[in-house]
HTML snippet that shows the backbone in 3Dmol.js (N, CA, C, O; Angstrom):
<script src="https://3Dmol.org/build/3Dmol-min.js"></script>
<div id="view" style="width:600px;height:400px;position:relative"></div>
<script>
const pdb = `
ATOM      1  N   UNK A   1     131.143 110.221 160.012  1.00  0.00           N
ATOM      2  CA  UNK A   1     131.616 108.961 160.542  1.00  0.00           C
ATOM      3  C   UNK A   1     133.034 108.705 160.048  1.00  0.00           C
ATOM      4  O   UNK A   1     133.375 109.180 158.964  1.00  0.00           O
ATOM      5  N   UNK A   2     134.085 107.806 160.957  1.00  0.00           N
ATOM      6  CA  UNK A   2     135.364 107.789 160.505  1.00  0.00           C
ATOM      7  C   UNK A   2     134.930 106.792 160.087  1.00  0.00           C
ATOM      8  O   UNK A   2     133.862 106.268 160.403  1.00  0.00           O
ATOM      9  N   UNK A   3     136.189 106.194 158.867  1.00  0.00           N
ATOM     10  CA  UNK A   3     136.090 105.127 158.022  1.00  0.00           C
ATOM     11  C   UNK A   3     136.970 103.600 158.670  1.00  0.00           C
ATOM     12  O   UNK A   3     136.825 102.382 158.566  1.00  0.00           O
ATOM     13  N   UNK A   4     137.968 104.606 159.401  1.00  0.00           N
ATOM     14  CA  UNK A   4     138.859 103.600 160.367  1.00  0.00           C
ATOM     15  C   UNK A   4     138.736 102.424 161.338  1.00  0.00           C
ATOM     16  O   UNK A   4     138.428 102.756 162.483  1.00  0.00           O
ATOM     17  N   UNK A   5     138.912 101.131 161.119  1.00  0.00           N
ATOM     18  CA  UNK A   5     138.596 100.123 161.677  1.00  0.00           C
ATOM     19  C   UNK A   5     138.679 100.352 163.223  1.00  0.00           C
ATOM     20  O   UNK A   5     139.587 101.084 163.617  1.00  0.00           O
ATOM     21  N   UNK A   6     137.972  99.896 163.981  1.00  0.00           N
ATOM     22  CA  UNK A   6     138.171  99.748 165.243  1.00  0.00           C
ATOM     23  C   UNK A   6     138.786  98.490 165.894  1.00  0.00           C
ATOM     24  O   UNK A   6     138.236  97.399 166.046  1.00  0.00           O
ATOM     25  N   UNK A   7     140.078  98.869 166.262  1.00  0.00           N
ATOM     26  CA  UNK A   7     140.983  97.974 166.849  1.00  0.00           C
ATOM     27  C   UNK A   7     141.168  97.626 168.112  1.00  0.00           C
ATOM     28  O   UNK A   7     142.050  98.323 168.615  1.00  0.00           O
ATOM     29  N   UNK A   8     140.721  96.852 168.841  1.00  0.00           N
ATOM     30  CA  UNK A   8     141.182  96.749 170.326  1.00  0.00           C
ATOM     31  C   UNK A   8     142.641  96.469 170.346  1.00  0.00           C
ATOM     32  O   UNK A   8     143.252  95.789 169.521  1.00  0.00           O
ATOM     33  N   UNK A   9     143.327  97.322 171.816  1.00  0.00           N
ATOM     34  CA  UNK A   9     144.512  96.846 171.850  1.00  0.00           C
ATOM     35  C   UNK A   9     144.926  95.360 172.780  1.00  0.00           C
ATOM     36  O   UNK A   9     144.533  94.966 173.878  1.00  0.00           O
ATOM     37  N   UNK A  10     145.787  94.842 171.890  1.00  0.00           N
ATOM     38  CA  UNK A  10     146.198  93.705 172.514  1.00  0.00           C
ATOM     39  C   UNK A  10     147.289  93.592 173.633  1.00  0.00           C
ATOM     40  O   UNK A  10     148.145  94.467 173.759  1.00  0.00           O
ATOM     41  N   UNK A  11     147.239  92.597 174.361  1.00  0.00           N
ATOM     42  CA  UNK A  11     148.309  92.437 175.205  1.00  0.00           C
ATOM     43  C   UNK A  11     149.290  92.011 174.541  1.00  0.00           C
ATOM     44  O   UNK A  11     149.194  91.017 173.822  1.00  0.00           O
ATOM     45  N   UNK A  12     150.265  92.621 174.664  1.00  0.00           N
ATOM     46  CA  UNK A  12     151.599  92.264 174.365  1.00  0.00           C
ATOM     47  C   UNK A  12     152.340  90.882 174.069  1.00  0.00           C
ATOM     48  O   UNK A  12     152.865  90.183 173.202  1.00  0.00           O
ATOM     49  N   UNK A  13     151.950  91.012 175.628  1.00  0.00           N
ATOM     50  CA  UNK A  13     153.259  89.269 175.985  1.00  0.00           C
ATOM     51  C   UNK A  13     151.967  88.029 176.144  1.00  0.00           C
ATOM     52  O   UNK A  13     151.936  87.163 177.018  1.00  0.00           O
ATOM     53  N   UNK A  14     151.074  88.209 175.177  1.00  0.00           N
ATOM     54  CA  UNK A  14     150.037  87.420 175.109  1.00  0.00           C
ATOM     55  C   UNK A  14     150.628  85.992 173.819  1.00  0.00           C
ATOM     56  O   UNK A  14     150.320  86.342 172.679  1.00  0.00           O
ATOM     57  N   UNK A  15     151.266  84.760 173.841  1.00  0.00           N
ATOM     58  CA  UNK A  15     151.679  84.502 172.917  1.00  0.00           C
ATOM     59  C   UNK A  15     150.520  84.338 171.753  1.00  0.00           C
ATOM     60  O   UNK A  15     149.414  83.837 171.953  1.00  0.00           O
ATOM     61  N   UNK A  16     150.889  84.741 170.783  1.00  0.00           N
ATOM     62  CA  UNK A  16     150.231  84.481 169.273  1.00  0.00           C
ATOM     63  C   UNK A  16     148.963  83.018 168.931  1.00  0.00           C
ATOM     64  O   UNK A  16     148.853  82.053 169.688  1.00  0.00           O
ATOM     65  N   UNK A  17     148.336  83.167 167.946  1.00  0.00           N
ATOM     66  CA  UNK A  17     147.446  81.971 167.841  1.00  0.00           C
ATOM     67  C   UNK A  17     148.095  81.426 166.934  1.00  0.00           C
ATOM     68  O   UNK A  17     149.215  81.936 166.908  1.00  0.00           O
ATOM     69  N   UNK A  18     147.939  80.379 165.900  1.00  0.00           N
ATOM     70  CA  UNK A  18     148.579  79.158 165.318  1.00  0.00           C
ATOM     71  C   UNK A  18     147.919  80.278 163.724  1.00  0.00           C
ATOM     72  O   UNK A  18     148.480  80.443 162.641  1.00  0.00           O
ATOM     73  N   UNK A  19     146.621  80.824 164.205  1.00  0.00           N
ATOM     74  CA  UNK A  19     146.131  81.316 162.689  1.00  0.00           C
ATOM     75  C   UNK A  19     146.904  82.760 162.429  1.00  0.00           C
ATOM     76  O   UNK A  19     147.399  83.154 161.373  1.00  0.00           O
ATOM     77  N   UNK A  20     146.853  83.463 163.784  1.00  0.00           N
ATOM     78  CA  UNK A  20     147.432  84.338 163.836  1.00  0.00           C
ATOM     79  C   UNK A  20     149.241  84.549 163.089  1.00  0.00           C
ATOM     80  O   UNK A  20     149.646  85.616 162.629  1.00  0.00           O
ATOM     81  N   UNK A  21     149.909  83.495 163.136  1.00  0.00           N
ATOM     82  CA  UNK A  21     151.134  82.812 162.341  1.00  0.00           C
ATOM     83  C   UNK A  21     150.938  82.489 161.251  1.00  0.00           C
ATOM     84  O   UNK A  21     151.884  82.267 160.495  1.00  0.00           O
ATOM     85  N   UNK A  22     149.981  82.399 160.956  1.00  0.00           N
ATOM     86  CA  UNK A  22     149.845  82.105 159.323  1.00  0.00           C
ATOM     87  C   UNK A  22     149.295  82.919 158.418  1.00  0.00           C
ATOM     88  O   UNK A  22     149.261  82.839 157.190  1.00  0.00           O
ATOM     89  N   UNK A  23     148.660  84.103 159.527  1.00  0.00           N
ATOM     90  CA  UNK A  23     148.518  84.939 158.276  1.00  0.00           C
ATOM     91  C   UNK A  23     149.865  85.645 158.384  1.00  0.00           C
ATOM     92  O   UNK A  23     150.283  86.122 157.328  1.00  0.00           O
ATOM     93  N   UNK A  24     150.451  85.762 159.230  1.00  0.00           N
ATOM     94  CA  UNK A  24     151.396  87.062 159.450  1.00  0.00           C
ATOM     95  C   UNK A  24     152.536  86.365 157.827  1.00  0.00           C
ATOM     96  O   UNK A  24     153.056  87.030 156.932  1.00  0.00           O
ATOM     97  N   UNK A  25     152.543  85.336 157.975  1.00  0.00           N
ATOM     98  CA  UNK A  25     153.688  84.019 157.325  1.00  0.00           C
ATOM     99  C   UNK A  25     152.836  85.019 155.810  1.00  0.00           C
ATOM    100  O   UNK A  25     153.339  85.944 155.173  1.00  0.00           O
ATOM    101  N   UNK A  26     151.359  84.347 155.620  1.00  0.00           N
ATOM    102  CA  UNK A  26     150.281  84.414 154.419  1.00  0.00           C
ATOM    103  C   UNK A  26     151.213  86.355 153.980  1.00  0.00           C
ATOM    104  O   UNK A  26     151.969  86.477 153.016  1.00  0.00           O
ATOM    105  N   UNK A  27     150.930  87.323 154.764  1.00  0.00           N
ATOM    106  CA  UNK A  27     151.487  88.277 153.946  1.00  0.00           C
ATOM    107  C   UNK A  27     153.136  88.924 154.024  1.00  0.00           C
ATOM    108  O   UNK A  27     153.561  90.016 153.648  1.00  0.00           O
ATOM    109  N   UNK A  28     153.461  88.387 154.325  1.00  0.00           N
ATOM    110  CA  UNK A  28     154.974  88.131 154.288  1.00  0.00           C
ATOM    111  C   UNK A  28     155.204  87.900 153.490  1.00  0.00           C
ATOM    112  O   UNK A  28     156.011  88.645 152.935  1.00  0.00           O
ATOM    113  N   UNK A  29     154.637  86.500 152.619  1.00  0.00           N
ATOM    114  CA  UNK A  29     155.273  86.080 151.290  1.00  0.00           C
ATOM    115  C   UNK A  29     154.098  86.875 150.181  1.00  0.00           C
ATOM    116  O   UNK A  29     154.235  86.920 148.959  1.00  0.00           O
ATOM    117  N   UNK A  30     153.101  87.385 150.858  1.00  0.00           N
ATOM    118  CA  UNK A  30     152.499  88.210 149.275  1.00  0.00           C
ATOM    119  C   UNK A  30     153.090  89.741 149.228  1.00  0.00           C
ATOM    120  O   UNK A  30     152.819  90.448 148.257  1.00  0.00           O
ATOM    121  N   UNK A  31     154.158  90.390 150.641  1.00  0.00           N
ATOM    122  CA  UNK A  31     154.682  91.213 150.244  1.00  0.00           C
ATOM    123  C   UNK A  31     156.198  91.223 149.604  1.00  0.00           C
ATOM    124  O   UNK A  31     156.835  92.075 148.984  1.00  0.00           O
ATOM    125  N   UNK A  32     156.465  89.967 150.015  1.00  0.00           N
ATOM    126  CA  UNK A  32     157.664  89.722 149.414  1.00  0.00           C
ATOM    127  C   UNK A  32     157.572  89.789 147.488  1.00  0.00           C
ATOM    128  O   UNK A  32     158.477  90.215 146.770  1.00  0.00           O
ATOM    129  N   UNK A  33     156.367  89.298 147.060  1.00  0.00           N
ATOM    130  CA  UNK A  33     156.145  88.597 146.156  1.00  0.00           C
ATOM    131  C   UNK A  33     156.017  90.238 145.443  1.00  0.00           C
ATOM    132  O   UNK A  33     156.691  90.615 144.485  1.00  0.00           O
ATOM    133  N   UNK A  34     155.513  90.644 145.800  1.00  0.00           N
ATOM    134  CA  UNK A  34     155.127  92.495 145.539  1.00  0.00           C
ATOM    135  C   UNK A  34     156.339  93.175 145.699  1.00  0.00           C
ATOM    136  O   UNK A  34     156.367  94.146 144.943  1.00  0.00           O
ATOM    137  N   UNK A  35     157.306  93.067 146.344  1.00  0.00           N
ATOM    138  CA  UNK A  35     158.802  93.472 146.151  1.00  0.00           C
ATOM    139  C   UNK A  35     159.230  93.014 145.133  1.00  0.00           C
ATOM    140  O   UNK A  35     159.564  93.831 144.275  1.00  0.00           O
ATOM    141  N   UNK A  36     159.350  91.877 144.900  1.00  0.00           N
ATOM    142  CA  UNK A  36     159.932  91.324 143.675  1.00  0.00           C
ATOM    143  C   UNK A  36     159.393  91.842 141.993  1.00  0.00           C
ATOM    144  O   UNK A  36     159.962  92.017 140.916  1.00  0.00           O
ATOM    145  N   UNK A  37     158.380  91.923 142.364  1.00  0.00           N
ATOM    146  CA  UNK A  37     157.535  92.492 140.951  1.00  0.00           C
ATOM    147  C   UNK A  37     158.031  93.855 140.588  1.00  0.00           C
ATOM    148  O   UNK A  37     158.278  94.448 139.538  1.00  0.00           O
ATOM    149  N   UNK A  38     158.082  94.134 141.939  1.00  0.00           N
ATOM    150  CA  UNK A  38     158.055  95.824 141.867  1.00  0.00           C
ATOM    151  C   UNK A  38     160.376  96.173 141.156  1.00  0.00           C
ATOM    152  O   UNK A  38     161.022  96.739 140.274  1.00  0.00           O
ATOM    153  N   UNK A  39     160.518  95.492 142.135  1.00  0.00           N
ATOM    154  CA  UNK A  39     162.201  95.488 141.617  1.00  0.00           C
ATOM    155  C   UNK A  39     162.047  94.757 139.987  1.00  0.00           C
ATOM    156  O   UNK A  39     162.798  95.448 139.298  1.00  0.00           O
ATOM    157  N   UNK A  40     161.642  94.068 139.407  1.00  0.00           N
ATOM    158  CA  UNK A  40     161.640  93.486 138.093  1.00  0.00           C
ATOM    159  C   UNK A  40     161.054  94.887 137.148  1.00  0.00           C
ATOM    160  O   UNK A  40     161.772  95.281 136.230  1.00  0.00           O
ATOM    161  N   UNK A  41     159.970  95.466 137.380  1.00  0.00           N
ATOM    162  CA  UNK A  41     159.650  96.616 136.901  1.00  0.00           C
ATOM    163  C   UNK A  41     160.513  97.552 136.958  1.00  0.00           C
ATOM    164  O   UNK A  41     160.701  98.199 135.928  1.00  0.00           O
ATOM    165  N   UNK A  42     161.293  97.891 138.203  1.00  0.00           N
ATOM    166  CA  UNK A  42     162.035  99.110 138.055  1.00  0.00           C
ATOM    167  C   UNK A  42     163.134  98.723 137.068  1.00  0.00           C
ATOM    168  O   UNK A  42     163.455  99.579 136.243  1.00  0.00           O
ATOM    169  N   UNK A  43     163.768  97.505 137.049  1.00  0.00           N
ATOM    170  CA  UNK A  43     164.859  96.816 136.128  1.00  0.00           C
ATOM    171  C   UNK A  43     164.430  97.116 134.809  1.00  0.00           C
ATOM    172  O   UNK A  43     165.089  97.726 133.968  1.00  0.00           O
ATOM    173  N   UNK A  44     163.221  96.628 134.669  1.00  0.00           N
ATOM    174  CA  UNK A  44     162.623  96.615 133.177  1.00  0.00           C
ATOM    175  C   UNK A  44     162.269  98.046 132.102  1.00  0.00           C
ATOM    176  O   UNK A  44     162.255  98.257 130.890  1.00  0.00           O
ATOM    177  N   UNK A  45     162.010  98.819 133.353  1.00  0.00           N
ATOM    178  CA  UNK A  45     161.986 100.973 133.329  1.00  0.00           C
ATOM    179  C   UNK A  45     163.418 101.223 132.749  1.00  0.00           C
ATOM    180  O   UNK A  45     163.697 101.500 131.583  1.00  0.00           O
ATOM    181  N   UNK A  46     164.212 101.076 133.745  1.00  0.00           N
ATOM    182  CA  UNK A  46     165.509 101.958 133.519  1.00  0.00           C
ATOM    183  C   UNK A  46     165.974 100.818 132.047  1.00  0.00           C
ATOM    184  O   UNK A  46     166.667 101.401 131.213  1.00  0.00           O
ATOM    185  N   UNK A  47     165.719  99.663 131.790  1.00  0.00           N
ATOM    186  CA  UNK A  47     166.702  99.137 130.641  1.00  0.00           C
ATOM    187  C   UNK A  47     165.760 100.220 129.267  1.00  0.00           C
ATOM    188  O   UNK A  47     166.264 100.831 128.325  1.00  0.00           O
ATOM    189  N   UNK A  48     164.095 100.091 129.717  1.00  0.00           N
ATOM    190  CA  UNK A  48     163.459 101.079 128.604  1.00  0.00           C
ATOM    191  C   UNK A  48     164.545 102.998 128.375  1.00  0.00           C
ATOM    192  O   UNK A  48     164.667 103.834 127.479  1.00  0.00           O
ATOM    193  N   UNK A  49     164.771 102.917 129.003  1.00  0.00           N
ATOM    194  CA  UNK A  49     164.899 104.039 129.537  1.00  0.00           C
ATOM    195  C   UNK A  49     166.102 104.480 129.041  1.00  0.00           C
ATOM    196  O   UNK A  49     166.193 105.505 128.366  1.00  0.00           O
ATOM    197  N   UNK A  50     166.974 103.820 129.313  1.00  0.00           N
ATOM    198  CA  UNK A  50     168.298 103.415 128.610  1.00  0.00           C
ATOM    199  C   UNK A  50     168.753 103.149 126.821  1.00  0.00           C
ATOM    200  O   UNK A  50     169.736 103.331 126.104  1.00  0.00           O
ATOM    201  N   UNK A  51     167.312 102.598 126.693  1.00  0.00           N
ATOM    202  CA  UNK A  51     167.208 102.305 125.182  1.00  0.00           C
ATOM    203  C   UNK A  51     167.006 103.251 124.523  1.00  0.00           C
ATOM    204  O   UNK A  51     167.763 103.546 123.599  1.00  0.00           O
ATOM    205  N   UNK A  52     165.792 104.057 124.874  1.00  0.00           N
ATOM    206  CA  UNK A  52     164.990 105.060 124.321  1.00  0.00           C
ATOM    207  C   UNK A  52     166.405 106.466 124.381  1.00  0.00           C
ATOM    208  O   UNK A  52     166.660 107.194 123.422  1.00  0.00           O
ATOM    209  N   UNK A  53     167.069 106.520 125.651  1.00  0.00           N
ATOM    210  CA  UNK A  53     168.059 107.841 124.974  1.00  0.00           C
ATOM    211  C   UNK A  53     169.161 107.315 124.351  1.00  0.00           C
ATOM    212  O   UNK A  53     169.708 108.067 123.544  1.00  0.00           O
ATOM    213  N   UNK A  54     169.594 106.316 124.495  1.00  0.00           N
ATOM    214  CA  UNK A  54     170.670 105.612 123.209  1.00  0.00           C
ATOM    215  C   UNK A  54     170.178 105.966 121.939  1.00  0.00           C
ATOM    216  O   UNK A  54     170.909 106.319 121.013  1.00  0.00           O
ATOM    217  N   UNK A  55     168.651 105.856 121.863  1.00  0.00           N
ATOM    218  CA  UNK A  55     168.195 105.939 120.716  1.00  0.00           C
ATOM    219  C   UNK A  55     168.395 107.016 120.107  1.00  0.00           C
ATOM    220  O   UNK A  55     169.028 107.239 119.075  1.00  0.00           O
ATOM    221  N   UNK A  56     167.805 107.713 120.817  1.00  0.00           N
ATOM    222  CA  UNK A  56     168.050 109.726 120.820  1.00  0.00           C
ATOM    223  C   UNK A  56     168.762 110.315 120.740  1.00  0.00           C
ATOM    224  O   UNK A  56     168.601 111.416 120.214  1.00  0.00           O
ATOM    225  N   UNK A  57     169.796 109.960 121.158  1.00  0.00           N
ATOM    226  CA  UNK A  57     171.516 110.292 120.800  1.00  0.00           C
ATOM    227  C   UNK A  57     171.549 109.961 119.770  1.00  0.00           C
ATOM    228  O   UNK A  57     171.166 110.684 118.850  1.00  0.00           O
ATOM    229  N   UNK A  58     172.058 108.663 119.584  1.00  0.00           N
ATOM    230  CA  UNK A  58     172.776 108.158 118.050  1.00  0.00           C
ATOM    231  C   UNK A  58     171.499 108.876 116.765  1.00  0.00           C
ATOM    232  O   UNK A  58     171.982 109.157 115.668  1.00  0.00           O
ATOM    233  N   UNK A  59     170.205 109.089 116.935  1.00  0.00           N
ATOM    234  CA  UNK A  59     169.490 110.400 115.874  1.00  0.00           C
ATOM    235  C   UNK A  59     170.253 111.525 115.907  1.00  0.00           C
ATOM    236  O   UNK A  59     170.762 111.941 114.867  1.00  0.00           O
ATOM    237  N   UNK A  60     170.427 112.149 117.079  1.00  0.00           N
ATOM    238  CA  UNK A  60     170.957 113.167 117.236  1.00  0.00           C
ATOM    239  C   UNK A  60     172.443 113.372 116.766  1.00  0.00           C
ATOM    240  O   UNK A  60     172.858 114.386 116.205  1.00  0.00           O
ATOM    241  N   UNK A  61     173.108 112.371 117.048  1.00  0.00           N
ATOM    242  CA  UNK A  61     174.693 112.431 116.128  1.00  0.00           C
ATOM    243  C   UNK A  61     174.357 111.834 114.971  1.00  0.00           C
ATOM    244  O   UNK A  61     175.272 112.099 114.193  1.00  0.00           O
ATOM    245  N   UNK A  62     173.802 111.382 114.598  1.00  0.00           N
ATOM    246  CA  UNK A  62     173.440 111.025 112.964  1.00  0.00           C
ATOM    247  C   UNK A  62     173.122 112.358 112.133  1.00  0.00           C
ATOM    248  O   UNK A  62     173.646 112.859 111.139  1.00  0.00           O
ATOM    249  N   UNK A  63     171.888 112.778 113.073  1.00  0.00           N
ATOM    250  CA  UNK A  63     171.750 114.148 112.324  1.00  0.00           C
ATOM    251  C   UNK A  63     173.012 115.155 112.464  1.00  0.00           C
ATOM    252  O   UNK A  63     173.148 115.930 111.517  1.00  0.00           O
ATOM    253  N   UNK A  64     173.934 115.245 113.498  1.00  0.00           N
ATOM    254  CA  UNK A  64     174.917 116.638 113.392  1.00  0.00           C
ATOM    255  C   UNK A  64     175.960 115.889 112.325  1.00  0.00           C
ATOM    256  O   UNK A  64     176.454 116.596 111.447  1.00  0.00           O
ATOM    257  N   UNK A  65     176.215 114.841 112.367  1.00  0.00           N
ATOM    258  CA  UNK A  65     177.379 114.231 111.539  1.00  0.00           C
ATOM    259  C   UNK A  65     176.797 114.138 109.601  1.00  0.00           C
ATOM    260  O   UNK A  65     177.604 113.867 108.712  1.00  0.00           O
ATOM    261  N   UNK A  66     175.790 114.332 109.417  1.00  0.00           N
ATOM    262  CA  UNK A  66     175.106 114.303 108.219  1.00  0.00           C
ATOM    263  C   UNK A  66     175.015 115.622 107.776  1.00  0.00           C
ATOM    264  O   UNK A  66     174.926 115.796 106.561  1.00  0.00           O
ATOM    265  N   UNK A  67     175.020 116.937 108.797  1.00  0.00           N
ATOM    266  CA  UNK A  67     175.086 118.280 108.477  1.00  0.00           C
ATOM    267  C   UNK A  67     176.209 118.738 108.666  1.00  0.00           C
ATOM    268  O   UNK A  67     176.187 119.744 107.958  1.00  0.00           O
ATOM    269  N   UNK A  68     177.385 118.690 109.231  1.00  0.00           N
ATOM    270  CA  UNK A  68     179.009 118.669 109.172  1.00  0.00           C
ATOM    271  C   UNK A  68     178.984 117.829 107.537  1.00  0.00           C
ATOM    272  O   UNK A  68     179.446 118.520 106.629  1.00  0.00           O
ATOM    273  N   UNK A  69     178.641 116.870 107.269  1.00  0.00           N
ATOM    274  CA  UNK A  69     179.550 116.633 105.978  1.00  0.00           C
ATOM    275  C   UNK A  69     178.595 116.975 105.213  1.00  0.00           C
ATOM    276  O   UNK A  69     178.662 116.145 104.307  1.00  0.00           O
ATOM    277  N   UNK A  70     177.534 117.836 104.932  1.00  0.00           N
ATOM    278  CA  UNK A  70     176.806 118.806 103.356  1.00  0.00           C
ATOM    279  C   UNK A  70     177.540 119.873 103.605  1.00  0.00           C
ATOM    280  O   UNK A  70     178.270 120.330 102.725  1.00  0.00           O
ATOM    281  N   UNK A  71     177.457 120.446 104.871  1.00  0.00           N
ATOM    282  CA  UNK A  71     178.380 121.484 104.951  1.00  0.00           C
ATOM    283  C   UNK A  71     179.429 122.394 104.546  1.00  0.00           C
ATOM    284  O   UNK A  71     179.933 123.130 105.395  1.00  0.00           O
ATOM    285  N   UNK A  72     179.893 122.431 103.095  1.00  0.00           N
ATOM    286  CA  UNK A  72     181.723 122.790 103.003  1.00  0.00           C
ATOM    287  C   UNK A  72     182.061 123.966 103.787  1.00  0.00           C
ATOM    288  O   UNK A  72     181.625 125.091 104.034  1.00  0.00           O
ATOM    289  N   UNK A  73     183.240 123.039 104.125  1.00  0.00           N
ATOM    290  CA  UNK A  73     183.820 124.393 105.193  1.00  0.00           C
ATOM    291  C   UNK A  73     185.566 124.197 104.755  1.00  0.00           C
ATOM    292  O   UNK A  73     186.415 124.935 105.255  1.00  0.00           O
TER     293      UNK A  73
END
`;
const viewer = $3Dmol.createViewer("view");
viewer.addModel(pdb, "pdb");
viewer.setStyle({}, {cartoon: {color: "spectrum"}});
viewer.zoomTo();
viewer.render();
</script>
C-alpha cells in the first residue's frame, strides 16, 4: 500500500474559502518562524565555530612561540 495522501485535483480559478486563507496565512507565519530559528542557529554555529579555531590557533602559536624561545639557535 502507498503511504501517500490522496488528493483530488482542484479547480484552479475556483476562488479560495475564508478557512482555506487562514491556514495558508496559519503556515506562512510558522514557516517564517522556522526560517528565523533556523538563520539564528546558523549565526550562532559559525560565531561557535569561529571561536573554537581562534582558539586553536592562538594554542597553536603559543605552543610554536614557546619552542622558538627554549630553543637556542
Amino acid at each position: 500500500m502507498s503511504s501517500e495522501p490522496k488528493v483530488k485535483n482542484a479547480d484552479p480559478k475556483r476562488p479560495l474559502k475564508a478557512a482555506e486563507v487562514d491556514f495558508m496565512k496559519l503556515i506562512e507565519q510558522q514557516n517564517l518562524e522556522r526560517v528565523l530559528k533556523l538563520k539564528r542557529t546558523r549565526k550562532n554555529n559559525l560565531i561557535t565555530a569561529f571561536a573554537l579555531g581562534g582558539t586553536v590557533f592562538a594554542i597553536y602559536a603559543y605552543s610554536m612561540l614557546a619552542v622558538s624561545r627554549k630553543v637556542p639557535g
